[in-house]
N, C-alpha and C positions, 0 to 999 in steps of 0.2 A: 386917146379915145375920140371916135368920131362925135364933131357936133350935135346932129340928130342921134346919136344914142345916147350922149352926154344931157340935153335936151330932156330923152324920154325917160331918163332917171330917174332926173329930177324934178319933175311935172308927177309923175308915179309914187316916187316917195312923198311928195306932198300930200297929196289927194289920201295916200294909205295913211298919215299921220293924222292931219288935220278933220277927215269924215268918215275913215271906214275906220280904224283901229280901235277903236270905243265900239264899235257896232260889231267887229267881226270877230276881236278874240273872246269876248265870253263862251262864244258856241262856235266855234270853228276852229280853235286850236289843233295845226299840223295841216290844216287844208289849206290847198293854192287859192290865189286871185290872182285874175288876167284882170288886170284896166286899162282899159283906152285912153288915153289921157286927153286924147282932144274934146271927147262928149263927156268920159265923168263916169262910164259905163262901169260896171264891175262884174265877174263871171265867179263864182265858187265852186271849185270843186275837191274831190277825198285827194284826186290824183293832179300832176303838174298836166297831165292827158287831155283830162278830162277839164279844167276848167278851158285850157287853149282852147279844145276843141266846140265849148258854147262860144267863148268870145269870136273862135274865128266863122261860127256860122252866123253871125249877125254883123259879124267886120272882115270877110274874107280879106280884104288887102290892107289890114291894119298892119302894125307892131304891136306890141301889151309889155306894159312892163308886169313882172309878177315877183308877187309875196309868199312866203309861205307863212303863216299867221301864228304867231306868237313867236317867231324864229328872227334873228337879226339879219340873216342871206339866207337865197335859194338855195345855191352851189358856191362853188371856187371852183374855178379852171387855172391849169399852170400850162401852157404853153411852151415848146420845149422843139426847136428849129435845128434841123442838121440838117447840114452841106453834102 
């Protein structure tokens, strides 16, 4: 895994443990968050769409790492390479 992803992880899973997870899953269970992790910012929304699409009009050339709220992963991808 690259640095800067490895990086935006775990700066993301912090921030979702330590000050949003208390605050978001009572009322947001199943909804996404985009967080910026450099500012702390956080985006909510029903869809993985729709939260990107607030974070990225206030951070157009950001990354966000995202949650989906009360879920332990977003997704899983398996990657599968032929010659």
């Amino acid at each position: 895994m690259a640095t800067g992803v490895k990086s935006l992880e775990v700066k993301g899973e912090r921030i979702y443990r330590t000050r949003l997870k208390a605050l978001l899953e009572p009322a947001h269970i199943g909804e996404f968050v985009a967080i910026e992790v450099e500012s702390g910012d956080y985006f909510v929304g029903p869809t993985l769409g729709a939260a990107l699409a607030k974070a990225s009009k206030k951070y157009p050339d950001k990354r966000f790492h995202i949650v989906r709220v009360g879920y332990p992963v977003v997704a899983s991808f398996k990657h599968r390479f032929s010659l």
